[in-house]
N, C-alpha and C positions, 0 to 999 in steps of 0.2 A: 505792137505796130511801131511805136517810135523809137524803140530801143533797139529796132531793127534798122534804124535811119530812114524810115518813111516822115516826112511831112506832115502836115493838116492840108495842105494844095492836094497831096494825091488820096486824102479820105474819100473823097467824091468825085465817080465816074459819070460824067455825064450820060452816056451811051445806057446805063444799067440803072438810073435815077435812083437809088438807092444809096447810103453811105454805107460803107463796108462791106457791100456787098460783093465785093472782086475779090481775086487772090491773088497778087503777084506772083509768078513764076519761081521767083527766090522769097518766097515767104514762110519763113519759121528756119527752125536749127535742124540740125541731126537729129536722128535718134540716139547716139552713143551720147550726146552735149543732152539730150534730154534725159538720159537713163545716170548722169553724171551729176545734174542739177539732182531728181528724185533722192538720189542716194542721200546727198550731203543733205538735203531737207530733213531726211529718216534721220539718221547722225547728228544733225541741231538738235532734232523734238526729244530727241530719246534721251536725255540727260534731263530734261525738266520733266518731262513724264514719270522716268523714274522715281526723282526727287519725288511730287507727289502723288506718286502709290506708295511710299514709304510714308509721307505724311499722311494721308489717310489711314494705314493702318494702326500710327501712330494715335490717333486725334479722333475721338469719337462725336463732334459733331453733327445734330442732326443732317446739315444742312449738307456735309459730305457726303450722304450718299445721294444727291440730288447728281453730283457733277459725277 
């Protein structure tokens, strides 16, 4: 909501006495700007993921195979 440049003045619609309960007409991104975020999320984890599945089969720790 605010990284979309909404306010704290427009959280609360009087008319729908609820907070967040609206949707502004221009609220949220694309689908392409979302499927572009997703990606590079997968792309970040996957290197520390990797890392520890190599450590655990490295490390026989009870307590790995908890996580």
């Amino acid at each position: 909501f605010f990284a979309s440049g909404y306010s704290v003045a427009e959280i609360y619609d009087p008319q729908v006495f609820f907070a967040f309960y609206f949707r502004p007409l221009d609220f949220g991104y694309n689908l392409w700007i979302v499927y572009a975020i997703w990606i590079a999320v997968v792309l970040i984890l996957y290197i520390p993921s990797r890392w520890f599945s190599h450590y655990k089969k490295e490390h026989t720790q009870w307590w790995l195979r908890y996580m």
